[in-house]
N, C-alpha and C positions, 0 to 999 in steps of 0.2 A: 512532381518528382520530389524526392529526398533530401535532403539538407547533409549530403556525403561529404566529411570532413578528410577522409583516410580512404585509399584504395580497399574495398571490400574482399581484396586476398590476404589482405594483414589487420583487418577492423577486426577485432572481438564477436562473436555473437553475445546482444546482452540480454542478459536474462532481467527482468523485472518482477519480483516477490511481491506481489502486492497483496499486503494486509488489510485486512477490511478495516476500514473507519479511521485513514492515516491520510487523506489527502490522495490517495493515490489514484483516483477518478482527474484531479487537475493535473497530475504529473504523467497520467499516462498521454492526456491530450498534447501535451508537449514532443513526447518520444516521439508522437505519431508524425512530427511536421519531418521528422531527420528519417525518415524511412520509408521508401516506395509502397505502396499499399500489397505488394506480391512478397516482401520480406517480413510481413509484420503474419507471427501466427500466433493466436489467442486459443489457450487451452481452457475448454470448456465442453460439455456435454454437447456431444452432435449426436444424440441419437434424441428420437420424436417424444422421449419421457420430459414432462415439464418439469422434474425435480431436478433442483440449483446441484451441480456437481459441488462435493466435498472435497476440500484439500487437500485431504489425507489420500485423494486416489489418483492426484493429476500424476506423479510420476511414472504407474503403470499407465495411464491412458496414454500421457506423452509418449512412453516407449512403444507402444503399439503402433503408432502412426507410421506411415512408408519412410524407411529412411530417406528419400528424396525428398520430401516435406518436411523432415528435421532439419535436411542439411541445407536447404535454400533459404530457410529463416535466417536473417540478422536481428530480428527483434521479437521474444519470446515471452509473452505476458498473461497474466490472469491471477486469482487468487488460488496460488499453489504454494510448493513448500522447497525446501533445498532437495536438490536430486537431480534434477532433470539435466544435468550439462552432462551425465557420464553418456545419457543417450544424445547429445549433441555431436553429431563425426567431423568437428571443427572447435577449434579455439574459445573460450566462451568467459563470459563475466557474470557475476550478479549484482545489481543494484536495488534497492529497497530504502523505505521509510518506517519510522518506529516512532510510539509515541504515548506518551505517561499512560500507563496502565489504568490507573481510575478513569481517566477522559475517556482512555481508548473502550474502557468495559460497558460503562452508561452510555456510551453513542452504541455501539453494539446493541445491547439490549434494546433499548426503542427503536435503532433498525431490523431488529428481528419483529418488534411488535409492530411497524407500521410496511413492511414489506409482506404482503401476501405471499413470494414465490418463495421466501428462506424458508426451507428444511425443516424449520423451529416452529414456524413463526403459527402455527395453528393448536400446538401443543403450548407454548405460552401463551397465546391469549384465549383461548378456550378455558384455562384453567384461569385466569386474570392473574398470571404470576405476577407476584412484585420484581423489583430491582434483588429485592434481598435475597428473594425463593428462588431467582432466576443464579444468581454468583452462588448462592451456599448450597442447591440442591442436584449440583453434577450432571446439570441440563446440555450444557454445552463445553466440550472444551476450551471455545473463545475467552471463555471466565475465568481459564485457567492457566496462564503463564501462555497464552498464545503467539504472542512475540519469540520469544525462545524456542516454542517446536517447532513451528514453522522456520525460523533460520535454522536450526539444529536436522531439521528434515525428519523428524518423529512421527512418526506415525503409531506405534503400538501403547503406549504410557497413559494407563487410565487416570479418570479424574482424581485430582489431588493427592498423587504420588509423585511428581515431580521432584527431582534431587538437581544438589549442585551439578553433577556431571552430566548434567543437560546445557546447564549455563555452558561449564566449560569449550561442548560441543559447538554452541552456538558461535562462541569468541572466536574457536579456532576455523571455525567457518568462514566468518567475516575477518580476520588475519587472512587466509587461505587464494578468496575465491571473490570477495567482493571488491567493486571498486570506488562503492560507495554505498556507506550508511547516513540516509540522512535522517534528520528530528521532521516532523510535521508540526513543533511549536517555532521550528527555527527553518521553515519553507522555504526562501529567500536566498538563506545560506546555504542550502540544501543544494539550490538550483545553482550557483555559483561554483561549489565545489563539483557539481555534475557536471557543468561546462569545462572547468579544466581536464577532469579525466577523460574527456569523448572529444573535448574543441569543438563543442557545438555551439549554436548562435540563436536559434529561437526558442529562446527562453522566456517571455514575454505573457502573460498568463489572466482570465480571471478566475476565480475560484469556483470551482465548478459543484453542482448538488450540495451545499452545505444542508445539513436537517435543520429542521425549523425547531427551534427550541421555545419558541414564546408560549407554548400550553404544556412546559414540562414542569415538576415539581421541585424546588431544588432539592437537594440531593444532602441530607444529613451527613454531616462529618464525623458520625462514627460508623458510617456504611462504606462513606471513601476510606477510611481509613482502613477498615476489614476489607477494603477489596486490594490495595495496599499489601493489606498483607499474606492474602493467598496468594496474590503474583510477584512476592519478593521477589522471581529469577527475571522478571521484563522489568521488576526497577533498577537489575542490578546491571541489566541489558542495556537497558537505556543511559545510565550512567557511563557504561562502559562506550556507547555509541558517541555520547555527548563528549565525553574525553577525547575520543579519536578526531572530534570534529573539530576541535577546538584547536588540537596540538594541528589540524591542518592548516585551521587559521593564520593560526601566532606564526607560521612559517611564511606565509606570503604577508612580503611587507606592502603588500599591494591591494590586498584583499579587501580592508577596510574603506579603501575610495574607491576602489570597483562596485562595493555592496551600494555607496549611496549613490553613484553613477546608475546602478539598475533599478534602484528603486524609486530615482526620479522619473525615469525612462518607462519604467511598467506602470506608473500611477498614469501618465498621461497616454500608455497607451488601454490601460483600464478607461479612462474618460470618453478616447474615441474609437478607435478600430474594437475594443473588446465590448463598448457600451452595444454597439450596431450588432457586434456576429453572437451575442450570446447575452447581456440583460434584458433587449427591446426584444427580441424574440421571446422571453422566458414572462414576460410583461403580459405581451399580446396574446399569448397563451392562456393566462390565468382570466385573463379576462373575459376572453371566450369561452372560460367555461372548460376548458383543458386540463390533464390532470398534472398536478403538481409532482416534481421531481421527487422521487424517492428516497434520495441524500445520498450523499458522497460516502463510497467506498475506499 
């Protein structure tokens, strides 16, 4: 059963934006404990084609679906874009993660290059693109202020044409409709400020799919920097996300000893109940001979 904080005639239906390569593989695992497994519906390609649905089409697929299947959801997730609550025929919220646009672009590209089933991922490495040929050659929108269209709900705006009045849309979005922007550098706090908006309780986590960085190249700082600054509207996003969070903080006088209360609380439950349901399994795995996780979306 569900972790129901609130009669479900007055709960919200929440929506979950999950951005690719923001943590939001360990946060979705969370939602999942507050929500009966017949409320949770995940948008994504249910037909027999093995091609990864693109974001840009989940609002028509969601709308498609039988209004009965909309409206019995209370938890609504996948990697999609703003839109889907107008075909929601109830109450609804959005929550999401966001996070520094160079991190977020270079975990991107190596999970396009080490994931067989991304969209991309045969046209980059067939061609051996670099990091550089992959952001500056309009391969993917993800290299392109992806944070922003995805909250702003854009879909038409080809590569590197984006303008401020994308930004704008996205702010008035998250002002609008969300009831939480969190950072994926500031996780913890993320989960904190998620609990007072819902009053939920299992929040308790280990970090789940992290990519394996120990055979990647670092990463020259005049390539961070150029990436910096094709996506000036996701640094100006995430500034603006970071200010919201912050002016949440400074308001609860409380916040700051609740944070180390959890985070003594999640280290030891990292040690034991998380070490058993998801390190020793992920161990035993690799050791057999199992294939390694494909990293955190």
């Amino acid at each position: 059963m569900g972790g129901h904080t609130r009669p479900l005639e007055t709960s919200p239906t929440v929506i979950f934006l999950h951005i690719g390569k923001t943590a939001g593989t360990t946060l979705r695992k969370i939602l999942y404990r507050h929500f009966d497994q017949d409320e949770i519906l995940l948008v994504k390609n249910r037909s027999r084609s093995p091609a990864r649905l693109r974001r840009e089409e989940t609002p028509a697929l969601f709308a498609a679906l039988p209004e009965s299947e909309r409206a019995r959801a209370r938890l609504i997730l996948g990697h999609i874009i703003f839109g889907l609550h107008r075909f929601v025929p109830r109450p609804s919220t959005y929550i999401t993660l966001v996070r520094r646009p160079a991190s977020l672009v270079v975990s991107q590209y190596h999970w396009v290059r080490r994931d067989p089933t991304h969209w991309l991922h045969a046209k980059v490495v067939e061609a051996d693109m670099s990091l550089e040929e992959y952001v500056e050659g309009g391969v993917s929108l993800e290299s392109d202020n992806s944070q922003t269209r995805a909250i702003a709900g854009d879909t038409t705006t080809p590569f590197g044409e984006c303008t401020g009045q994308l930004l704008d849309t996205a702010k008035r979005n998250i002002d609008g409709h969300f009831s939480m922007v969190g950072l994926t550098e500031r996780f913890d706090e993320s989960l904190l400020l998620l609990r007072r908006a819902f009053g939920w309780s299992k929040m308790h986590y280990v970090p789940a799919n992290f990519s394996p960085r120990r055979d990647r190249p670092p990463v020259p700082r005049s390539v961070l920097q150029r990436i910096e600054a094709l996506n000036w509207l996701d640094a100006e996003l995430y500034e603006y996300a970071q200010h919201r969070m912050q002016q949440a903080i400074e308001a609860d006088p409380r916040f700051e000893a609740d944070m180390r209360r959890f985070r003594r609380s999640n280290l030891l439950y990292q040690r034991t109940w998380g070490a058993v349901t998801q390190t020793l399994p992920k161990a035993v795995l690799m050791r057999s001979g199992g294939p390694p996780s494909r990293g955190a979306s």
